[in-house]
Structure formats: structure tokens, C-alpha cells
C-alpha positions, -999 to +999 in steps of 0.1 A: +000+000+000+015+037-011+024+060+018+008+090+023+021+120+007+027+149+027+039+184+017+045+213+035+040+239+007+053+273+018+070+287+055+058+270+088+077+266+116+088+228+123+113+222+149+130+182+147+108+168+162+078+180+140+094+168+110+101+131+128+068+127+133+054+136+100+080+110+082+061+086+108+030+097+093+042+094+055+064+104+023+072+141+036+078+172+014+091+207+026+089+242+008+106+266+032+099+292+007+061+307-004+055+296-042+058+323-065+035+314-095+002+292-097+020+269-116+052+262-093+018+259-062+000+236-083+031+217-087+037+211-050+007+196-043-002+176-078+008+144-058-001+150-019-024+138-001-023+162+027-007+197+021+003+220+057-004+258+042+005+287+067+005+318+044-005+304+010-042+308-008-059+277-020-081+288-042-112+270-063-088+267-092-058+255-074-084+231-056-097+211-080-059+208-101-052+185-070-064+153-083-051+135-048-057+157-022-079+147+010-070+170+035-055+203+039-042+213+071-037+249+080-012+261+102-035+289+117-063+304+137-077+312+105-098+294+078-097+313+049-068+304+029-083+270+015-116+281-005-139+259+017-167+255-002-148+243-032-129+216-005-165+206+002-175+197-030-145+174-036-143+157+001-111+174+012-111+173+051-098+213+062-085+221+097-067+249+117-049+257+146-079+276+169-061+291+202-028+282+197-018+325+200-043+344+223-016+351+246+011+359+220-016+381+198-032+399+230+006+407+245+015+422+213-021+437+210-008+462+236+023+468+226+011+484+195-014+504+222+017+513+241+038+521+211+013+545+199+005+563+231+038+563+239+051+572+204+079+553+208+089+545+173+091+581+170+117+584+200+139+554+189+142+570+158+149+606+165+173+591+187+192+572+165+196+606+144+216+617+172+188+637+186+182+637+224+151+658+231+120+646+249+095+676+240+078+662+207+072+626+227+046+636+252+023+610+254-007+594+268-015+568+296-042+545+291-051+543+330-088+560+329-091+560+292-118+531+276-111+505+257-134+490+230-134+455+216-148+447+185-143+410+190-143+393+226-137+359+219-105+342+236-079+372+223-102+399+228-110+385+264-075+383+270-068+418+262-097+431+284-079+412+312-046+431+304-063+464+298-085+461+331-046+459+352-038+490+335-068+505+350-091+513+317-128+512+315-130+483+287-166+478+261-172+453+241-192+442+210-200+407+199-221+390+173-218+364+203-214+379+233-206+363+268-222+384+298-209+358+326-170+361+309-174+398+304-190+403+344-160+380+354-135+406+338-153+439+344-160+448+311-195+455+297-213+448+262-227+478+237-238+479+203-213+488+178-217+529+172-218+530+209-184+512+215-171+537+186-181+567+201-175+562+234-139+545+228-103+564+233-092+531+214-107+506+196-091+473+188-102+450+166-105+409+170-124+392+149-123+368+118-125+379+083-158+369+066-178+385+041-196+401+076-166+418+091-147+429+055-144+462+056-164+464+091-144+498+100-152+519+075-157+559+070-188+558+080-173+540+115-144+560+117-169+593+117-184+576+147-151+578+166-140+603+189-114+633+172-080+619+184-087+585+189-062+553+184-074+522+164-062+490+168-054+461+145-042+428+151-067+408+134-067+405+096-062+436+075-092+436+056-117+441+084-108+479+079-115+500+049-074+513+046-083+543+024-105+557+047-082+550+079-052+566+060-078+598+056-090+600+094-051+597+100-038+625+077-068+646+087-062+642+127-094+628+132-078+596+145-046+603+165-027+572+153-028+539+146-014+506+154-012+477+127-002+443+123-019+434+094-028+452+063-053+447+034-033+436+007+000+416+022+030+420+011+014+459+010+022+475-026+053+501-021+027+530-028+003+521+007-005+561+017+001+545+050+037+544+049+037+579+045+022+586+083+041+589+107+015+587+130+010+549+119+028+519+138+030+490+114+046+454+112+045+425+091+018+402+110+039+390+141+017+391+167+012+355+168+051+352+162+066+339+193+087+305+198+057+293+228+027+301+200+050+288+168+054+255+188+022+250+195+007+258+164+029+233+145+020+208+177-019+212+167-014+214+132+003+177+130-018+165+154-045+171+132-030+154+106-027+124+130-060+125+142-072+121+100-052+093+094-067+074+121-101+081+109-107+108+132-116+149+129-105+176+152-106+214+142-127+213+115-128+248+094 
């Protein structure tokens, strides 16, 4: 009987012992590079019969060229980089990796806060010009100031926890909320334009589905109070770039912090990188070596769990 073919088919992180035990599983395949056409993709997975993706999109076309393929197994929170419904149609089992960052993502959540009330990439840099002047950096604290959380499942939670020992008042808004969780952290749950209008910062933590795309638009943004902070360590397009880049230029938002962006890599011409009230990095918030690990734990287990006839994180 054939082995299984694995293939990882762009960057994950896989310590030793990850790749031991996917030999154990099967004929094993690794791409430490994304691919850079459709045709160099397709070719990585033409043969496997499970494919590990972490940053790569399976689309309907790339899908159905994969003659072989029963199961694709996503090393993220995330769903959408396998087109589901076309992975339905053919019988192709998809998982992810729920939970494995809510600690690394809500630490790094407020760091961006801190970083933009502090305006410390500002600092480091006029210091590294050989400037030593601490006038333009006067900043904020966030004790007293209100939080709100568009998003309070287990990251946004998390961050209400951390926000509450820095003494702010914390909203949030859910399409499912939990009153018992949010009593137990002391934070409380309003509809959407209230959270906007009420919020110094807003920080967003939800999936991207055709719901939430573009959730934070101008319309949303005119809701928020003149010099507030936005928040994003989500997935890029839950906010309408153009118009944040406008409430930033104009002052109507006081800065921003971003991990992720709509279009990623972002084209060299983003009117972001032109503010220099903007804090942005390449989507590392879940990027530490605890969260990594356990991610690529999960995300073999998973395939484990199919080849003994079993499902467990089923996108």
C-alpha cells in the first residue's frame, strides 16, 4: 500500500521533532519558501495527499488541479486560505490551529497600544539621528481611558484582562457575546456605534468573513472620537485602509497601530507608509517561539487524528 504524501507547501515553523513525526505519518515534502507562481503551487501539491499551508491561498482553481488531495491542514487560527466550499465539494477534510496565539496576539495587542501612546517608534528614531530631546514625545496613559473590543472571543478577552490591570474602562461588541465572561473581567457589552463613540481606542478581533470585511469603515471611523487610536491585530481587511489613511492624515484619528494590512505584502505606494502617525509590522503578533510551537503541535496532530479516521478542528 502507497504511503501518504505529505507536503508542506510554503514557511511554517517545524522544529525536529515536528518533521520526525510527520516522516512517521508518511512520504514528507518541505517548501521553506512561499511559491511564487500558480503553476510552481500547483506543482507542489499535484501528488499530496495532505498539504500543511500557513500563508499560501488555496483557491477553487488551485483546488480542484489536485487530483489527490484529502485533506488540507492549516497552520493557523484562520480558515480562509483553502476556499472551503470548493474543498467541500470534492471531500477534502480542512483544519486549523484555533487558540494556539491568544496570549502571544493579546501581548502584542498592547504593545502596539503602548507604542502608539507612547510614540515610541518616534523616540527610537529621533534618537538614532543623534537627537536627544523629549519635548515632541509627550504621550498618553491609558489608565482612565476606555477601551473597546470589537471581538471578545479568547484574544479579545485576553486583552480586556490586560487592559483592566492598567486600569481602563473596557466595552465590548460581539455577534456572540458572553455576559458571565465579560461580568467576570469587568467589562461591559454595547452595540457597535456606541463602542465607537464612546472608545479612546478601539481594537479590533475578529475573523475575516464577508460580515466583518471592511467592518471599519468611513462611515465607522466618523463615529469615533477626534483623536482616537485604532487597533489592529486581526486581519487587515476588516478595515477600509483608504479611509483610515484619511481620518489619519486629517487628525481625526490620532494614530494607529497595525499588524496586518489589506493587501499583504502591502504595494510600495500604501498612503500608510507615508504617516508617521502609523505603527505597522509584518503580522507577528502571533510570532513567538511558545505560540509557533504549539501551532505546529496542533497542526500535526491534526493530521494524525485524520489518518486514524478521526476529525478535530474542523474549518
Amino acid at each position: 500500500m502507497p504511503k501518504t504524501k505529505i507536503a508542506v507547501i510554503d514557511h511554517v515553523y517545524l522544529e525536529d521533532r515536528h518533521v520526525r513525526r510527520l516522516r512517521s505519518l508518511g512520504d514528507l515534502e518541505v517548501f521553506k519558501e512561499p511559491p511564487q507562481t500558480t503553476n510552481e503551487l500547483k506543482d507542489r501539491i499535484a501528488s499530496a495527499d495532505v498539504v500543511i499551508v500557513g500563508w499560501t491561498n488555496l483557491t477553487r482553481k488551485i483546488i480542484s488541479s489536485a487530483k489527490k488531495l484529502k485533506m488540507i491542514s492549516i497552520w493557523a487560527t484562520t480558515c480562509h486560505y483553502a476556499d472551503l466550499e470548493a474543498a467541500k465539494e470534492r471531500g477534502i477534510l480542512v483544519t486549523h490551529v484555533p487558540g494556539y496565539a491568544t496570549e502571544s496576539v493579546a501581548e502584542y495587542t498592547m504593545a502596539l497600544l503602548l507604542a502608539t501612546f507612547r510614540k515610541v517608534t518616534l523616540a527610537d528614531k529621533h534618537v538614532r539621528q543623534g537627537k536627544f530631546d523629549y519635548r515632541p514625545f509627550g504621550g498618553r496613559e491609558l489608565t482612565g481611558k476606555t477601551l473597546g473590543l470589537i471581538g471578545t472571543g479568547a484574544i479579545g478577552c485576553r486583552v480586556a484582562e490586560i487592559a483592566r490591570a492598567f486600569k481602563m474602562e473596557v466595552l465590548g461588541h460581539d455577534k456572540y457575546p458572553d455576559p458571565e465572561r465579560a461580568a467576570e473581567i469587568g467589562f461591559k457589552y454595547v452595540d457597535l456605534n456606541t463602542l465607537l463613540k464612546q472608545s479612546d481606542v478601539v481594537s479590533i478581533h475578529v475573523t475575516l468573513n464577508p460580515e466583518t470585511e471592511r467592518l471599519v469603515g468611513k462611515k465607522e471611523i466618523a463615529l469615533m472620537k477626534k483623536g482616537s487610536v485604532i487597533i489592529n491585530t486581526s486581519q487587515g481587511k476588516v478595515i477600509d485602509e483608504k479611509a483610515l489613511a484619511e481620518a489619519l492624515k486629517s487628525g481625526k484619528l490620532c494614530c494607529a497601530g497595525l499588524d496586518v494590512l489589506e493587501e499583504e505584502p502591502p504595494s510600495k505606494n500604501n498612503p500608510l507608509f507615508k504617516l508617521e502617525n502609523v505603527v505597522l509590522s509584518p503580522h507577528i503578533g502571533f510570532n513567538t517561539v511558545e505560540a509557533e510551537a504549539r501551532c505546529s503541535d496542533i497542526c500535526v496532530d491534526n493530521i494524525a487524528k485524520f489518518m486514524e479516521g478521526k476529525k478535530q478542528n474542523v474549518c
